[in-house]
PANU-166872 format. One line per 3 residues: number of its first residue (from 1); their letters; for each residue x, y, z of C-alpha. Coordinates in nm, 3 decimals, always signed. Each point is the difference from the previous one (the first is absolute). Layout:
BEGIN
NUM	A	X/Y/Z ~ ...
This chain:
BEGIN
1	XXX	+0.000/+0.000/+0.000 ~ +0.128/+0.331/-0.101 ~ -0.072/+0.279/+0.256
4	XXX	+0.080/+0.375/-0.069 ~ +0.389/+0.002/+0.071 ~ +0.052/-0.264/-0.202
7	XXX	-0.177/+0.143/-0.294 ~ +0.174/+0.354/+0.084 ~ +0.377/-0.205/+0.012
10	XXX	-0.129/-0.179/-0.321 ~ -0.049/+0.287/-0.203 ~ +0.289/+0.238/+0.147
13	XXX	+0.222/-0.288/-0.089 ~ -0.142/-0.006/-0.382 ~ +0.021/+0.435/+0.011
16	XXX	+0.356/-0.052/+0.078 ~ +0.103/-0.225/-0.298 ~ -0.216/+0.222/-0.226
19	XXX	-0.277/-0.036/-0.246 ~ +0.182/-0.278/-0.298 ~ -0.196/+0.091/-0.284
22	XXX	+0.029/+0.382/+0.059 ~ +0.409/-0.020/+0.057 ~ -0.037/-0.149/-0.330
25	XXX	-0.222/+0.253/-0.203 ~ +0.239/+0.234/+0.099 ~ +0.278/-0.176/-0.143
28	XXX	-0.178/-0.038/-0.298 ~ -0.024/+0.357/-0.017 ~ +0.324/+0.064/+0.057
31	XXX	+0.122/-0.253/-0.229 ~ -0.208/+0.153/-0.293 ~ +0.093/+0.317/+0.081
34	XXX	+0.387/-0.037/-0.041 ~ -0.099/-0.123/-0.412 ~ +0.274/-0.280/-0.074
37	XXX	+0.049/-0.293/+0.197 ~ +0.372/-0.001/+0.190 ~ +0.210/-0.153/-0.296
40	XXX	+0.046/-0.369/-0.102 ~ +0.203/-0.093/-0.283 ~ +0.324/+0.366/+0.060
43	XXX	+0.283/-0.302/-0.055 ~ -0.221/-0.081/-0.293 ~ -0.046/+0.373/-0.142
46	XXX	+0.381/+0.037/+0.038 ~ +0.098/-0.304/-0.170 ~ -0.206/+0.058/-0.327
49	XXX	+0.102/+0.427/+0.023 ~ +0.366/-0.168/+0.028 ~ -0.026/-0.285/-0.290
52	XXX	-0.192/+0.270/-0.262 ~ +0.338/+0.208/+0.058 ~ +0.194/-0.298/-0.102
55	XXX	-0.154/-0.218/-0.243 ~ -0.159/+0.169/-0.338 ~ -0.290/-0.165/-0.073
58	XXX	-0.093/-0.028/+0.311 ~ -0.269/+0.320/+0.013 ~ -0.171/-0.192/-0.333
61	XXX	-0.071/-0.301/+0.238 ~ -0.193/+0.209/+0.290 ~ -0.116/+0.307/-0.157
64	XXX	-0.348/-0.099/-0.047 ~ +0.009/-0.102/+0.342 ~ +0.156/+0.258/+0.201
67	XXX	-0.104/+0.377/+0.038 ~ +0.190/+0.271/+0.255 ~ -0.307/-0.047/+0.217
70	XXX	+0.066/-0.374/+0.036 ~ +0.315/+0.087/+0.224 ~ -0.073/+0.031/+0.388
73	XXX	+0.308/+0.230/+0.000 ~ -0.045/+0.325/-0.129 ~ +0.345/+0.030/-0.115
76	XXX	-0.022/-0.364/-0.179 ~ -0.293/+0.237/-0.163 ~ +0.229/+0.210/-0.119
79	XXX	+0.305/-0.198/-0.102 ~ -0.251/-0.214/-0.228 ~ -0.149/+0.331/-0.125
82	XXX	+0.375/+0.090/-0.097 ~ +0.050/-0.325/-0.169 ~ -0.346/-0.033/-0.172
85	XXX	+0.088/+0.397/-0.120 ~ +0.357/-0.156/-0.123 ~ -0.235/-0.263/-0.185
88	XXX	-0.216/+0.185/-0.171 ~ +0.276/+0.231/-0.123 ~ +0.183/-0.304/-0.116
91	XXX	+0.282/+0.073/+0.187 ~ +0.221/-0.289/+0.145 ~ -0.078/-0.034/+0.399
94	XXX	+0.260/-0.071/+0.239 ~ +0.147/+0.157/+0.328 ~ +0.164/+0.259/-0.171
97	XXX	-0.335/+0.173/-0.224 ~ -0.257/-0.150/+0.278 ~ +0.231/+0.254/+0.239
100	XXX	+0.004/+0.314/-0.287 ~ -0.376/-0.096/-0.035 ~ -0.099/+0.040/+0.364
103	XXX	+0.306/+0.322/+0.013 ~ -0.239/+0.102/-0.296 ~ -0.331/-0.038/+0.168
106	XXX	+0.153/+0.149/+0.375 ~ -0.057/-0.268/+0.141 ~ +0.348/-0.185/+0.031
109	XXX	+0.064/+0.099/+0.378 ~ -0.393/-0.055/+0.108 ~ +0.072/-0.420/-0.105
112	XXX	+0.268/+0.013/+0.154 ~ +0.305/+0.118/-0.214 ~ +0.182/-0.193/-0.270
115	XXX	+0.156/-0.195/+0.304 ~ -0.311/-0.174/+0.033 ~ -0.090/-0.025/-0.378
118	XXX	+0.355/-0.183/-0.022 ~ -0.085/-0.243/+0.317 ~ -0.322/-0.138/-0.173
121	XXX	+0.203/-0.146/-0.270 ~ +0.156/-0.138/+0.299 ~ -0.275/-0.207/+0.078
124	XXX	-0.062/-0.164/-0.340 ~ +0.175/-0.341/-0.053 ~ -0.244/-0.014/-0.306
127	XXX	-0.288/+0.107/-0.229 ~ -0.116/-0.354/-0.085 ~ -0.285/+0.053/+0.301
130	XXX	-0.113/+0.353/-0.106 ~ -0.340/-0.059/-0.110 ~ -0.063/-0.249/+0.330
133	XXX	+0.123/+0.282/+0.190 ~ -0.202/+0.252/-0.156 ~ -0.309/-0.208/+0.007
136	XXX	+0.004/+0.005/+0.356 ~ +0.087/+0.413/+0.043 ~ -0.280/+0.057/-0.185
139	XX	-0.257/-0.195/+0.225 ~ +0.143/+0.185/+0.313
């Protein structure tokens, strides 16, 4: 039998862990509120922003695929909006006119410098995955 301090301890004791499915609304809120979900595939961005500097044909194999907005990162945005430019211009693409590109655009020291542009080739052991890769960027 439940008297009236029991019922009182009973509900004080639900008060202080909180109401579930409100704590949750809000974080739905919140959540939808900040736009983009936190990233998922950044190693994955890198390594096909790294492998179109290096391998040609590479941008042929992903470019119906892949737009700037597919990238988490904003400057991934803008180092494939650099190459895709390069692309369209028919220019070759590589570290060295990706850099002049983004130096071009002003946007070379918001991605990060061409430090960074050169460690992304760093990451790239190949192209032969590029599409995979790509694929997956462009459900995140």
């Amino acid at each position: 039998m439940m008297n009236d301090s029991n019922f009182e301890a009973n509900n004080t004791d639900n008060n202080k862990r909180g109401n579930y499915g409100e704590r949750r609304t809000k974080l739905n809120n919140l959540v939808s509120g900040l736009g983009k979900l936190p990233p998922q595939a950044v190693d994955l961005e890198e390594a096909v922003l790294g492998a179109l500097m290096l391998e040609k044909n590479a941008l042929s194999e992903i470019i119906d695929i892949l737009k700037p907005e597919s990238f988490y990162k904003e400057s991934h945005q803008k180092i494939f909006e650099a190459i895709f430019g390069l692309f369209q211009k028919t220019s070759p693409i590589d570290i060295l006119t990706v850099t002049s590109e983004l130096r071009r655009m002003g946007a070379l020291e918001m991605v990060g410098g061409a430090y960074y542009i050169t460690q992304l080739t760093d990451r790239v052991v190949s192209a032969a995955n590029i599409e995979y890769h790509a694929r997956i960027i462009s459900r995140s």
